[in-house]
C-alpha positions in Angstrom: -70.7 -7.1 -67.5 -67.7 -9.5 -68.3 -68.6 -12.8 -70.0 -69.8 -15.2 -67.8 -70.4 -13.2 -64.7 -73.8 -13.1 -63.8 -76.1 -9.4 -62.9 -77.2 -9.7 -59.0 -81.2 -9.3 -59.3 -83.3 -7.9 -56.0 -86.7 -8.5 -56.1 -89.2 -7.0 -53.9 -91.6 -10.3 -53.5 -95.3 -9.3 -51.7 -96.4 -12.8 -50.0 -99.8 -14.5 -50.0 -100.8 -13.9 -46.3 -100.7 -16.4 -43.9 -102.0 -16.6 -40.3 -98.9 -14.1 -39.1 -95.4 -12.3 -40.8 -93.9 -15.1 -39.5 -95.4 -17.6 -40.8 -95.5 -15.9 -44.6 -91.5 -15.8 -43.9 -90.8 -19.1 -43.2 -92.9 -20.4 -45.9 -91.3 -18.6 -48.7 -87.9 -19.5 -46.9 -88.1 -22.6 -47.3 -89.6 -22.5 -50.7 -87.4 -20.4 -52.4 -84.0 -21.4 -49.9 -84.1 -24.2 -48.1 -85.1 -26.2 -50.4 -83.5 -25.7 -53.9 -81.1 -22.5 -52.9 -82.8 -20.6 -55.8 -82.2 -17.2 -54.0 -80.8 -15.5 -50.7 -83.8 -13.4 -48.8 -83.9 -10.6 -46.2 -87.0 -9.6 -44.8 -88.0 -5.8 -46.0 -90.2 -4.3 -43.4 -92.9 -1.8 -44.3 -95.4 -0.6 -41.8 -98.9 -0.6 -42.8 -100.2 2.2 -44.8 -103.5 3.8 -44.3 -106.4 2.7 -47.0 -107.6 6.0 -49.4 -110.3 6.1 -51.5 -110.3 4.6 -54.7 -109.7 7.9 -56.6 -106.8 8.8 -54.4 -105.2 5.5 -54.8 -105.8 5.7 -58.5 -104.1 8.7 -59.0 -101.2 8.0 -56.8 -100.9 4.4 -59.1 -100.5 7.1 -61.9 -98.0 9.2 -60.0 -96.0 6.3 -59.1 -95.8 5.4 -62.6 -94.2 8.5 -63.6 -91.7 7.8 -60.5 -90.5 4.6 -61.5 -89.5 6.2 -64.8 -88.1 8.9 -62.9 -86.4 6.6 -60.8 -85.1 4.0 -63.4 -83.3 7.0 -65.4 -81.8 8.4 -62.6 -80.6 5.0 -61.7 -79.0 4.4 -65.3 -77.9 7.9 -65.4 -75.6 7.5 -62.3 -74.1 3.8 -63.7 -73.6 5.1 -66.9 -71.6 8.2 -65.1 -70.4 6.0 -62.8 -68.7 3.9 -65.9 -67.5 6.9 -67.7 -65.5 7.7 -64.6 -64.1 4.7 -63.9 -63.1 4.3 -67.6 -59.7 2.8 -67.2 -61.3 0.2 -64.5 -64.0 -0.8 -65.5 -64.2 -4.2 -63.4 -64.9 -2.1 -60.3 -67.8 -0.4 -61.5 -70.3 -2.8 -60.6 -69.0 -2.8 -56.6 -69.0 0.9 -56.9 -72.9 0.7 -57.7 -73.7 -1.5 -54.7 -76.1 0.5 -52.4 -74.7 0.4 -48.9 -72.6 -2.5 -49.6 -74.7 -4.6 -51.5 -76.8 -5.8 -48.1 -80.7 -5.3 -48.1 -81.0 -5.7 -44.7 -79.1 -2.3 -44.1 -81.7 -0.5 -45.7 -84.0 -0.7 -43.5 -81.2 1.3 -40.7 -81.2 4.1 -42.7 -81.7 7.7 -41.4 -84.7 8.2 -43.3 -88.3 5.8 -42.5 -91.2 4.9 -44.3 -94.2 7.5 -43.4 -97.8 5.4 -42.7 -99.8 8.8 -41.9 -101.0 9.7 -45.6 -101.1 7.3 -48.3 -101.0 10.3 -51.1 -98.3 12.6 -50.0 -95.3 11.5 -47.1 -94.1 8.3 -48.9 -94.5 9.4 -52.7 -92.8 12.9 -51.7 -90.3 11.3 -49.5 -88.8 9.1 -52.2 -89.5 11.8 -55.4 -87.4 14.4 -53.1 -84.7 11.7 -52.1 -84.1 10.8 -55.8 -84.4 14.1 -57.4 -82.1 15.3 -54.9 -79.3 12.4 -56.0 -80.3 13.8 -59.4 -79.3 17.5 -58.6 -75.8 16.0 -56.7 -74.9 14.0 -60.2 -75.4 16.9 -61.8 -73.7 19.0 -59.8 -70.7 16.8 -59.1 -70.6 15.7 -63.2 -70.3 19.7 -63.9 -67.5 19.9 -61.4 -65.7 17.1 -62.6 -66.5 17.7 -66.4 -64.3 21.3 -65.4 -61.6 19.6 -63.9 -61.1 16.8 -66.5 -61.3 19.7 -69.4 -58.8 21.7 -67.3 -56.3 18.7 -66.8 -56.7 18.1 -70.4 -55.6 21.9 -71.4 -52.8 21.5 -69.3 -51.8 18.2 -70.6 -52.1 19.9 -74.1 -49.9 22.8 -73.1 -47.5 20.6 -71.7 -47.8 17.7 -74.6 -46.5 18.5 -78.4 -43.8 20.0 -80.2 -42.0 22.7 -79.0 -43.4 24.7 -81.9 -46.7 24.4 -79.9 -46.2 23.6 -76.2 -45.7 25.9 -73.2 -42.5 26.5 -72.3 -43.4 28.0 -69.0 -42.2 24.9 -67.2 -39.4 24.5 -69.5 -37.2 28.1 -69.5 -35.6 29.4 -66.0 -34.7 33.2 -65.1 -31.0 33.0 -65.9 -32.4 32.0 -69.8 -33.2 35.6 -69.9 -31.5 39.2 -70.2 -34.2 40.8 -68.2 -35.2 44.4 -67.5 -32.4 45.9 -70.3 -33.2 48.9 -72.4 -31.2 47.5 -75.1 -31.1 43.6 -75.3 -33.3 40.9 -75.3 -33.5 37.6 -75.2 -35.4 35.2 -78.0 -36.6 31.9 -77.8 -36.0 29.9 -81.0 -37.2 26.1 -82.3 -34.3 24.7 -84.2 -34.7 21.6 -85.9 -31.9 18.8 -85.0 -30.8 18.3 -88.7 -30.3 21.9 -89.0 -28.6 22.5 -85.2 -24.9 22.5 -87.2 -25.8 25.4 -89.4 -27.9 27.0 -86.5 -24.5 27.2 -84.6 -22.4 28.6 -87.3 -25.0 30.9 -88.4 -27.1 32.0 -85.2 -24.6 35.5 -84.7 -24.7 36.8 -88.7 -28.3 36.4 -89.0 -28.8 39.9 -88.2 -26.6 42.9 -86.9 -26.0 43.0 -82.9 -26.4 39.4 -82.2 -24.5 38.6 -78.6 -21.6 36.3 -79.7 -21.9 33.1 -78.0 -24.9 33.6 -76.5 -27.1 30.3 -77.7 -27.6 27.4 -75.3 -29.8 24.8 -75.9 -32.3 24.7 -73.5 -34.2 21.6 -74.0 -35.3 18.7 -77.1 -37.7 17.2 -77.9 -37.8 14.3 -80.3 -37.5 16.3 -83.8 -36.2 19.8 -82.2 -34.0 22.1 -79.5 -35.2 25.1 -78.3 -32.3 27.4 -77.9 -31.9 31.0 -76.5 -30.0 34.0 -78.6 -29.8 37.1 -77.0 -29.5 40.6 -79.4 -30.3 44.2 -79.5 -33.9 45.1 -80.0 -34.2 47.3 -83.1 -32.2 44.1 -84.7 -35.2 41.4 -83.7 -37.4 41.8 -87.1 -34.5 41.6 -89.5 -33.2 38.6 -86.8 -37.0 36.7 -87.5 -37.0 37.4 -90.6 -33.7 35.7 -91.5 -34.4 32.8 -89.3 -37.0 31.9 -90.8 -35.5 31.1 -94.2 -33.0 28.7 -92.5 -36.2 27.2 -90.8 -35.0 28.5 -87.5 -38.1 29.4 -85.5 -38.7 31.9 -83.1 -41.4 31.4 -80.2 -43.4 34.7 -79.8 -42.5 34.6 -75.8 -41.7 36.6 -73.1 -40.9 35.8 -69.6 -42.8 37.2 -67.1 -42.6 35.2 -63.5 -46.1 36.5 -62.1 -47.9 35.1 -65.3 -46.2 32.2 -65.4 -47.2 31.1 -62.4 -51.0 31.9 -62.5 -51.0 29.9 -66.0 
């Protein structure tokens, strides 16, 4: 919570009984509202539950103890998610929490009802199933979204960088290329920008059967340009080789359009 901005409490309140409902209501009304506007209250109707016997009731007082603890994590697990998400707004994560808007009253028109014909097993059952099930969705939505966010992040990777490390996939187009030749091909190569003059006079006698004039650059970055040379195959190692001692770099890539497109 921000700094002076104040957690909304609900409090389930049980009323000394008077004569009627009605009469309970309308005296903690005006107690609690009417009077000094200490709260804002909604009635919360629950039928009447059958009596057990004292054993049954005290082991369902220990089953509902574990359920409350069950309850509360699930609770904090799904705000704490819930803020994790939202991490670049977190100002709206406490209206995203609000169960069915926030409003009490709208509880009671759920789908689901309280059960009054056993004690021990349709209420405690009812709400254990209801929250373990909101348990299996988290986790099963928190996986799904854990995959997506690590699979956005990859490609932010491959698309982030240098151009020593990034994927040039969405970079280089067809026409870059000599394609499907027996003799030539086409290398990708890292140039750095204070050494793009000497790349240009040097690129065609760094190794035998370079294509003259065959260089473009193809894109830059902030410290590099990746340029194309096209030159005979049997004359790539020596090409590499020699490159690399002017700090030219050559990307180990080859274009292939199918693989491209299912990266």
């Amino acid at each position: 919570q921000d700094k002076g901005t104040k957690m909304t409490e609900f409090w389930l309140i049980s009323a000394p009984g008077e004569k009627t409902c009605q009469q309970t209501w309308e005296k903690l009304h005006a107690a609690t509202t009417k009077h000094n506007n200490l709260s804002t209250n909604s009635k919360f109707n629950i039928p009447d539950l059958k009596v057990g016997t004292l054993d049954v009731l005290v082991g369902l007082s220990d089953e509902l103890a574990k359920l409350d603890a069950f309850v509360e994590s699930v609770v904090k697990k799904v705000a704490q998610y819930m803020a994790d998400v939202l991490e670049d707004s977190k100002d709206k994560v406490q209206e995203n929490l609000l169960a069915n808007g926030g409003l009490l009253e709208q509880q009671g028109q759920a789908e689901h009802k309280f059960y009054s014909s056993s004690l021990d097993t349709v209420p405690f059952l009812f709400i254990f199933k209801g929250v373990n099930q909101i348990d299996n969705d988290l986790k099963a939505r928190a996986s799904a979204y854990n995959n997506l966010k690590g699979n956005l992040q990859n490609l932010e990777r491959k698309n982030a960088g240098s151009l020593l490390t990034r994927s040039l996939a969405d970079i280089v187009k067809k026409e870059d290329f000599v394609l499907d030749s027996e003799y030539l091909v086409t290398l990708l190569v890292i140039v750095p920008k204070l050494n793009y003059n000497d790349w240009v006079k040097q690129y065609e006698t760094l190794a035998e059967m370079v294509v003259p004039r065959s260089s473009n650059v193809l894109f830059e970055d902030q410290d590099s340009y990746l340029c194309n040379v096209t030159l005979f195959r049997k004359a790539v190692d020596d090409f590499k080789h020699k490159a690399r001692e002017y700090k030219f770099m050559v990307r180990d890539f080859q274009y292939n359009e199918e693989e491209m497109k299912a990266d």
